[in-house]
Short mmCIF file of the C-alpha atoms (twelve columns), coordinates in Angstrom:
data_MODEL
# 
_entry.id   MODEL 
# 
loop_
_atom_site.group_PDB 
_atom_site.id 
_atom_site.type_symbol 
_atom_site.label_atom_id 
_atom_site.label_alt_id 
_atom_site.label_comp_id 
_atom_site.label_asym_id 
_atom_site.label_seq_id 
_atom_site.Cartn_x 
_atom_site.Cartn_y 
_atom_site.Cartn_z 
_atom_site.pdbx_PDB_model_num 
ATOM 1   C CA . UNK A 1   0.000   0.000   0.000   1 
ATOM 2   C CA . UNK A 2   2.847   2.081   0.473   1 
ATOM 3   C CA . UNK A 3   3.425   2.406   -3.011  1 
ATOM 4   C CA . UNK A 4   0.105   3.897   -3.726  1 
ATOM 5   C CA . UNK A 5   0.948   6.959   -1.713  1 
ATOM 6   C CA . UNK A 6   4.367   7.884   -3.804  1 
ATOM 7   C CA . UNK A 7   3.980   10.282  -6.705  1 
ATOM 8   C CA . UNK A 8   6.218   8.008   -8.671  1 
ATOM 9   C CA . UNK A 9   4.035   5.079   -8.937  1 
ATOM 10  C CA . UNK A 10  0.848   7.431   -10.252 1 
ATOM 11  C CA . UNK A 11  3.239   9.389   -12.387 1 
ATOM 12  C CA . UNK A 12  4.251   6.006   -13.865 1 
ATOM 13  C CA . UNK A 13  1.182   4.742   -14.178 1 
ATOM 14  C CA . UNK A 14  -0.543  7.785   -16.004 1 
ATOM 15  C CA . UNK A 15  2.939   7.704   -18.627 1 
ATOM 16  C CA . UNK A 16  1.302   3.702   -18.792 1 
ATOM 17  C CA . UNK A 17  -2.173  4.722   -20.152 1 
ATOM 18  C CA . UNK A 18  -0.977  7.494   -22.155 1 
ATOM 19  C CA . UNK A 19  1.745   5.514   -23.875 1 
ATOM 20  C CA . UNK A 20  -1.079  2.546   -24.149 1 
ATOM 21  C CA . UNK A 21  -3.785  5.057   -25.565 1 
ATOM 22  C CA . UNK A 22  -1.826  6.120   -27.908 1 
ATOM 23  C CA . UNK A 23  -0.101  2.931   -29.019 1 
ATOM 24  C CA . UNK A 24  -3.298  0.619   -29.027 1 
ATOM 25  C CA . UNK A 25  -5.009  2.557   -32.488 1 
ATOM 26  C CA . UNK A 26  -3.518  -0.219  -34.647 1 
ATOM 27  C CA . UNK A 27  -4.320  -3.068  -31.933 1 
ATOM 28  C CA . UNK A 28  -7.911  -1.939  -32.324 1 
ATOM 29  C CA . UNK A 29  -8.279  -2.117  -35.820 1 
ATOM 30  C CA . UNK A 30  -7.052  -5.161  -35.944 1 
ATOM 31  C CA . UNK A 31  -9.334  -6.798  -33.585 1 
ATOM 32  C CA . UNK A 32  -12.189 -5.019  -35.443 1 
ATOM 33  C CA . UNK A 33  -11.412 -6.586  -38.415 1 
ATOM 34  C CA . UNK A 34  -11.233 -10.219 -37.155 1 
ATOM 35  C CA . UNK A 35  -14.256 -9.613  -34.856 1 
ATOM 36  C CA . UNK A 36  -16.582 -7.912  -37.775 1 
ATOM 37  C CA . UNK A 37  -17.280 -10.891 -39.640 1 
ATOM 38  C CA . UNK A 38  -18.762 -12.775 -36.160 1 
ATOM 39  C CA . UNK A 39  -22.446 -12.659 -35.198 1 
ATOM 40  C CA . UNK A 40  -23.364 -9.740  -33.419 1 
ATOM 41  C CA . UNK A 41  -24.054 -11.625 -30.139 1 
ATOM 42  C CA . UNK A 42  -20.649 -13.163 -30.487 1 
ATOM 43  C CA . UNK A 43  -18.844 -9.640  -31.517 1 
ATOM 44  C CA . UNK A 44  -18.676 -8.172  -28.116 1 
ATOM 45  C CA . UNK A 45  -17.176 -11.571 -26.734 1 
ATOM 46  C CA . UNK A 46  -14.672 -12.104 -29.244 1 
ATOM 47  C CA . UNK A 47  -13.789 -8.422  -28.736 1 
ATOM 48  C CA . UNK A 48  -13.631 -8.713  -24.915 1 
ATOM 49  C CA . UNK A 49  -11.947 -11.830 -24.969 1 
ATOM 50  C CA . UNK A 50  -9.385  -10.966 -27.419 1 
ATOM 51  C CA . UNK A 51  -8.170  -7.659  -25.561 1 
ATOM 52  C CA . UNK A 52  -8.142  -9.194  -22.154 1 
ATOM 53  C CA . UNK A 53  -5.773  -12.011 -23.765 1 
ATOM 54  C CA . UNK A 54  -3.762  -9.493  -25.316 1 
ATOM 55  C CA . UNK A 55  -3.047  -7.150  -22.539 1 
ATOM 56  C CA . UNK A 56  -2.166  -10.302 -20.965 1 
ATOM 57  C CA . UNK A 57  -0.064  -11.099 -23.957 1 
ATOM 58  C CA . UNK A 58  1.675   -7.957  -23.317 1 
ATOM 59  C CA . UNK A 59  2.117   -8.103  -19.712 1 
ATOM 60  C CA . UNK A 60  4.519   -11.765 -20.528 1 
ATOM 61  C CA . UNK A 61  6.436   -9.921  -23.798 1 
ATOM 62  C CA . UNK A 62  7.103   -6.716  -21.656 1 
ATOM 63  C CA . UNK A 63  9.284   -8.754  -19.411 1 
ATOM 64  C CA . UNK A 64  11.210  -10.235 -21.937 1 
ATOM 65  C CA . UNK A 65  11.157  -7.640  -25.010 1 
ATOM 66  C CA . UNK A 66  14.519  -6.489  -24.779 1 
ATOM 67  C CA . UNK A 67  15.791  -10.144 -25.109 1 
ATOM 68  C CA . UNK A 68  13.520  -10.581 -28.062 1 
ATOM 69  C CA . UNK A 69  14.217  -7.376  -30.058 1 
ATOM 70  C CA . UNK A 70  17.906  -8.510  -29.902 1 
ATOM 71  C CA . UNK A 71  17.220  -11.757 -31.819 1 
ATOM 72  C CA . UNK A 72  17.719  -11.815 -35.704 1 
ATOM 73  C CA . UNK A 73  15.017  -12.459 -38.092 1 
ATOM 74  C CA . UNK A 74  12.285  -12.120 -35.267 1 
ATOM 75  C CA . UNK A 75  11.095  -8.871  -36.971 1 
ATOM 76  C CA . UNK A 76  11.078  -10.416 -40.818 1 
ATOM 77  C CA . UNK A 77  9.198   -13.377 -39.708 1 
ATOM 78  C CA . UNK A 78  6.578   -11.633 -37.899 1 
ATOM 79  C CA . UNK A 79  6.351   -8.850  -40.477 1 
ATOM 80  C CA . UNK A 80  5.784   -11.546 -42.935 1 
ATOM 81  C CA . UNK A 81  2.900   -13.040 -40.410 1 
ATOM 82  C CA . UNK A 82  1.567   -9.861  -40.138 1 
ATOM 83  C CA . UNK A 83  1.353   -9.310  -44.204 1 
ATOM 84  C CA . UNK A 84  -0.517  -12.706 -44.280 1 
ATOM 85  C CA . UNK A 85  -2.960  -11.722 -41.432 1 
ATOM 86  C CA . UNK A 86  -3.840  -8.330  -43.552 1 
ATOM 87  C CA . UNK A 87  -4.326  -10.478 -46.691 1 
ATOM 88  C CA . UNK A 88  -6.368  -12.722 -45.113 1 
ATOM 89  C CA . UNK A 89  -8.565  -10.073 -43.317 1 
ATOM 90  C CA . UNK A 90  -9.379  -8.473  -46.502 1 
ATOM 91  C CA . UNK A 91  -9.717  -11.054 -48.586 1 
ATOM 92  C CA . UNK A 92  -12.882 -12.700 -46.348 1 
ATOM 93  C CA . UNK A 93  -14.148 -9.333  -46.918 1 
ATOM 94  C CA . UNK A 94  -18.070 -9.839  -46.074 1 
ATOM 95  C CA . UNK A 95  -19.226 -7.974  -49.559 1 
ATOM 96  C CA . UNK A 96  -21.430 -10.134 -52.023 1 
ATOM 97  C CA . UNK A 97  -20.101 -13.492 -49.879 1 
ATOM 98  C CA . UNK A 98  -22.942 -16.545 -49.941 1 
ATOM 99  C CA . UNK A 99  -24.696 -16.969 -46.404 1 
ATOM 100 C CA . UNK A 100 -21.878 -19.893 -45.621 1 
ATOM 101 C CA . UNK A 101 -19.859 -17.358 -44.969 1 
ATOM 102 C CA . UNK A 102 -21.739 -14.538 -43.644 1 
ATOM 103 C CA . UNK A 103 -20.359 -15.915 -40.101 1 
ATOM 104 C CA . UNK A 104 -16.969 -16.694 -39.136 1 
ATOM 105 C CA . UNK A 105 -15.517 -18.284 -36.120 1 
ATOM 106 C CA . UNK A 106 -15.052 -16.089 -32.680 1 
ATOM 107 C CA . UNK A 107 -12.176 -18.595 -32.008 1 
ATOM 108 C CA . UNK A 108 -10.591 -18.124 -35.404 1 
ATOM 109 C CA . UNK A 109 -11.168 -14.691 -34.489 1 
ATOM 110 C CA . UNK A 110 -9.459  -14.358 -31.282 1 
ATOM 111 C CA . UNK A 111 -6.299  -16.138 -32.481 1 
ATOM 112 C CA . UNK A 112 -6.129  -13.710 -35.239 1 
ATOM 113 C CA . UNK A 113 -6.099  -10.952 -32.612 1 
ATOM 114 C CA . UNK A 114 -3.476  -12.640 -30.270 1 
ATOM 115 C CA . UNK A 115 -0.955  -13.643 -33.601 1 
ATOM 116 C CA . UNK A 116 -1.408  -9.718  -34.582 1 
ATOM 117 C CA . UNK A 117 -0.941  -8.672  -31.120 1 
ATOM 118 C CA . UNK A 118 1.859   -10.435 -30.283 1 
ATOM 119 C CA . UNK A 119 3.766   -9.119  -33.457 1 
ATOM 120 C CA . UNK A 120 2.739   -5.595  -33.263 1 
ATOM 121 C CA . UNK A 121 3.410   -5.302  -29.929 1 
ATOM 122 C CA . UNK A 122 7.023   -6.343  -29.862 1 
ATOM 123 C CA . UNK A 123 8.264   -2.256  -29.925 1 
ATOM 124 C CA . UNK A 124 5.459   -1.185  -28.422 1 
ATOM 125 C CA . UNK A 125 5.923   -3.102  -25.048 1 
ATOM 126 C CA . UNK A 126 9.578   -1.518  -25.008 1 
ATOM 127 C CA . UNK A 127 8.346   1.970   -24.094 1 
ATOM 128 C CA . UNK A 128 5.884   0.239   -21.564 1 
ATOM 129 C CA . UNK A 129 8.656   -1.262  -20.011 1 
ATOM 130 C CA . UNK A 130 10.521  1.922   -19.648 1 
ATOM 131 C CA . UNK A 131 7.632   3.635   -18.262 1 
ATOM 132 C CA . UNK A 132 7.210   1.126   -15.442 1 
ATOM 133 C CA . UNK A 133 10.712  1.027   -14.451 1 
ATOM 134 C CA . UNK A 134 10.913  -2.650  -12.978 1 
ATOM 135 C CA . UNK A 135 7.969   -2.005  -11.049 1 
ATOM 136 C CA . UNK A 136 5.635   -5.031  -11.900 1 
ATOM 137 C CA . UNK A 137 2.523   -4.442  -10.343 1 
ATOM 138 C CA . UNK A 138 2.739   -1.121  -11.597 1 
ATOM 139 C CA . UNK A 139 2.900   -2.597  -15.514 1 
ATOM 140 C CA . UNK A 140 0.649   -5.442  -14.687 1 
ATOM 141 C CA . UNK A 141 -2.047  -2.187  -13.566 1 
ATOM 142 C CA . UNK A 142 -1.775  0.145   -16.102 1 
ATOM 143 C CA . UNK A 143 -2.198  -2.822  -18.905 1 
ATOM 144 C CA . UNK A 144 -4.932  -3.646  -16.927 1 
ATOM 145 C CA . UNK A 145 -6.666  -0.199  -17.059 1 
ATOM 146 C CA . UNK A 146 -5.882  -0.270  -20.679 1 
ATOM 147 C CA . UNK A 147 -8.494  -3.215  -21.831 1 
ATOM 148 C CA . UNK A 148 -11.670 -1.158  -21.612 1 
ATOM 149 C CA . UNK A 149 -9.790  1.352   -23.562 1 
ATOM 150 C CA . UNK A 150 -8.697  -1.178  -26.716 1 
ATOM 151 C CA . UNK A 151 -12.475 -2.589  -26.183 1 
ATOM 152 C CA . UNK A 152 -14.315 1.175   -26.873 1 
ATOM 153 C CA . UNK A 153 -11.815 1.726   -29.807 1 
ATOM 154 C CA . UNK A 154 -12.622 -1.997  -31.077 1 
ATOM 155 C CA . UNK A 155 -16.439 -1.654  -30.648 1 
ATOM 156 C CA . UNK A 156 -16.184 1.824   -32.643 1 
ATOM 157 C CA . UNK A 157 -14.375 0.521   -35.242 1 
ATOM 158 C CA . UNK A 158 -16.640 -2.178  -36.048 1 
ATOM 159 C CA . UNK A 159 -19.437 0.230   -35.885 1 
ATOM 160 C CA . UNK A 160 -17.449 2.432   -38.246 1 
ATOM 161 C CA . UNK A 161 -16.789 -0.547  -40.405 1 
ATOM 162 C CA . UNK A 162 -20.110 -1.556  -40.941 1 
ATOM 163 C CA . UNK A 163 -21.143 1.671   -41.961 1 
ATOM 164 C CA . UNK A 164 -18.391 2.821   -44.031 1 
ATOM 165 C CA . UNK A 165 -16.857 -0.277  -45.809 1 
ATOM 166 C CA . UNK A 166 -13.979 1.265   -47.166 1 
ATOM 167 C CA . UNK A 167 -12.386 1.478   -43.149 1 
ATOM 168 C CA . UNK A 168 -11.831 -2.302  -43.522 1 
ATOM 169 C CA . UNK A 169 -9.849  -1.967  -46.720 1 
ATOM 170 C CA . UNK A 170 -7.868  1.441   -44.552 1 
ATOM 171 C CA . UNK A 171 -7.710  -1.270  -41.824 1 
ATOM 172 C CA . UNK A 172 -6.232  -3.426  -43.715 1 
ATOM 173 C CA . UNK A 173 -3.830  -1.169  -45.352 1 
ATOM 174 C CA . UNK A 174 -2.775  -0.038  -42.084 1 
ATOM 175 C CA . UNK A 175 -1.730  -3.887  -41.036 1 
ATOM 176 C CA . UNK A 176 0.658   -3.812  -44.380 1 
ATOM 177 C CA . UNK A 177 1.983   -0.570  -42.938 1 
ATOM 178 C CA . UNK A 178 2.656   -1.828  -39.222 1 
ATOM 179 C CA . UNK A 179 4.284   -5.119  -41.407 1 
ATOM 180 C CA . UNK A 180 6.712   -3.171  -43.272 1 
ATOM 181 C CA . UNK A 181 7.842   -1.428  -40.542 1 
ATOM 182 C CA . UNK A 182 8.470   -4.254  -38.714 1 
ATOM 183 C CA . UNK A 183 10.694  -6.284  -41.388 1 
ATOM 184 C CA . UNK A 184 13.172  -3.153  -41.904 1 
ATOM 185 C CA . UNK A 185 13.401  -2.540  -38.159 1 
ATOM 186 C CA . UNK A 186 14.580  -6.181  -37.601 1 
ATOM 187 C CA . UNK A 187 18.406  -5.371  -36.228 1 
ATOM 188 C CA . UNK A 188 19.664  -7.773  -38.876 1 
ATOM 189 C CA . UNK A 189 19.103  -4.829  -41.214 1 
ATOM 190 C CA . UNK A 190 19.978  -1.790  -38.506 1 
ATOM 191 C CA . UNK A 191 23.013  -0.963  -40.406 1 
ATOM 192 C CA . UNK A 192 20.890  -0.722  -43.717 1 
ATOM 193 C CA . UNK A 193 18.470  1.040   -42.423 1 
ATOM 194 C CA . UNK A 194 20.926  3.681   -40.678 1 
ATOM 195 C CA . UNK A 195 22.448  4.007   -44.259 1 
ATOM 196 C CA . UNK A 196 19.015  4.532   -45.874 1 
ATOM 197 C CA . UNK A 197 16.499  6.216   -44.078 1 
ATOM 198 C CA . UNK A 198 13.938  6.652   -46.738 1 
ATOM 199 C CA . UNK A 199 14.035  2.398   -46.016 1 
ATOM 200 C CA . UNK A 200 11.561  2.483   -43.345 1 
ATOM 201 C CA . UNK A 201 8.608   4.317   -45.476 1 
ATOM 202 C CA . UNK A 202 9.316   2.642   -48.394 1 
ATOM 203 C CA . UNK A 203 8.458   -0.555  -46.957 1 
ATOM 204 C CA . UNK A 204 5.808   0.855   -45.275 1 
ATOM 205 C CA . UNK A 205 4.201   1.794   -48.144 1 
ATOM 206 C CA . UNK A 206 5.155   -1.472  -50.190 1 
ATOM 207 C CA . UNK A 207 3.395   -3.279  -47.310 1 
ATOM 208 C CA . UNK A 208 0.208   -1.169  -47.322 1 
ATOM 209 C CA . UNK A 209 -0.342  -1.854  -50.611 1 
ATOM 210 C CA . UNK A 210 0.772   -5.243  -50.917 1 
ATOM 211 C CA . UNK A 211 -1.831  -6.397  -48.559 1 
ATOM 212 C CA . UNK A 212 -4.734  -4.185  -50.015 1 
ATOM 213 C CA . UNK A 213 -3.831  -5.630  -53.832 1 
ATOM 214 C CA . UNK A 214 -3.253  -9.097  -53.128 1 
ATOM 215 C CA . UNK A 215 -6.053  -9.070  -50.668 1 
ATOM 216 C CA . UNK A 216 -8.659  -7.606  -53.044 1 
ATOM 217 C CA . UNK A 217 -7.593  -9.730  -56.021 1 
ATOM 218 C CA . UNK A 218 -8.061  -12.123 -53.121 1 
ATOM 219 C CA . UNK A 219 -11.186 -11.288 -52.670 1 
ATOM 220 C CA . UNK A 220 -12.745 -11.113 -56.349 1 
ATOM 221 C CA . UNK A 221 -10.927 -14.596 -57.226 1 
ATOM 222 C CA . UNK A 222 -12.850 -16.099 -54.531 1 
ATOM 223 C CA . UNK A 223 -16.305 -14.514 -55.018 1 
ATOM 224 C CA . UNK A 224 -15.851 -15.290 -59.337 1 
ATOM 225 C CA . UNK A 225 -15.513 -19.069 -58.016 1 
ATOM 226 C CA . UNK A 226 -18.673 -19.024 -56.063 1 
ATOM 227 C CA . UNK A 227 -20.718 -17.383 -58.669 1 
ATOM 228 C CA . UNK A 228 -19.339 -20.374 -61.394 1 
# 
């Protein structure tokens, strides 16, 4: 209880939901998008559910994210996990799909969330750490705080989603993004990237629309099989 009294602990803990406010945007679409194509009694589950795991998710890779950031390839192969994740979000796009697939599976869904999370949150959890200084209750509390916050962003995106279609294929794009980034910041390619700056957009870009092309053509392949 002592700790609850020192202005350290609250300081850190406010620099905990800030940093997680601002870093969870990306977390939230992504759950969205896996959680959109669910019923809608099964939507606010799969949402719950999927944050709660991944704050959880995030509470085990902030303890050991320094270690993993040092590891080569780590940040290629979950780049390239993350690329397949966008393509395969867009491409069971709901639009003109028979009523077989109107509904897909909340437990499909919530491993999509928690293969996403775990990839994009590899950085993120670094400035976490920081924030909380060693102190693990005080990480283990603001992550804590921080699931109703990824749920309201979720639940709005899926609202937004369902009204204005083209956010999924934004979505989407913005999964390519987060992939791109994360291949060129692997530190097998530090020195490249030191050397060429311009690296890190490039493939940010080249992700984005990577995942929206190839997920689209995706998309129309599968719906010109169902109408032969």
């Amino acid at each position: 209880m002592e700790m609850l009294q020192t202005p350290e602990f609250w300081v850190g803990l406010v620099k905990i939901i800030w940093i997680n406010i601002i870093l969870s945007g990306d977390n939230a679409v992504v759950i969205a998008l896996a959680a959109r194509s669910l019923p809608p009694a099964q939507q606010k589950k799969a949402v719950f559910w999927g944050a709660g795991a991944a704050v959880v998710l995030r509470i085990v890779l902030t303890v050991v994210a320094v270690e993993l950031m040092t590891l080569p390839f780590l940040q290629v192969v979950g780049g390239l996990l993350l690329l397949w994740i966008g393509v395969q979000l867009l491409s069971d796009d709901e639009e003109d799909e028979g009523e077989a697939k109107e509904f897909g599976s909340m437990a499909a869904a919530i491993r999509t969330i928690l293969i996403a999370d775990l990839v994009m949150s590899l950085d993120n959890v670094i400035a976490v750490a920081a924030a909380a200084q060693g102190n693990f209750a005080l990480l283990v509390i603001g992550l804590a705080i921080s699931i109703p916050l990824v749920i309201f962003g979720s639940t709005l995106m899926i609202k937004l989603m369902e009204r204005f279609p083209v956010i999924v294929v934004l979505g989407a794009a913005l999964i390519g993004w987060v992939a791109g980034e994360t291949i060129v910041g692997d530190v097998m390619l530090e020195g490249t990237l030191k050397g060429n700056p311009w690296l890190h957009y490039g493939a940010a870009v080249a992700g984005a629309v990577f995942v929206v092309v190839v997920g689209r053509w995706l998309a129309r392949r599968g719906q010109r099989a169902e109408a032969s």
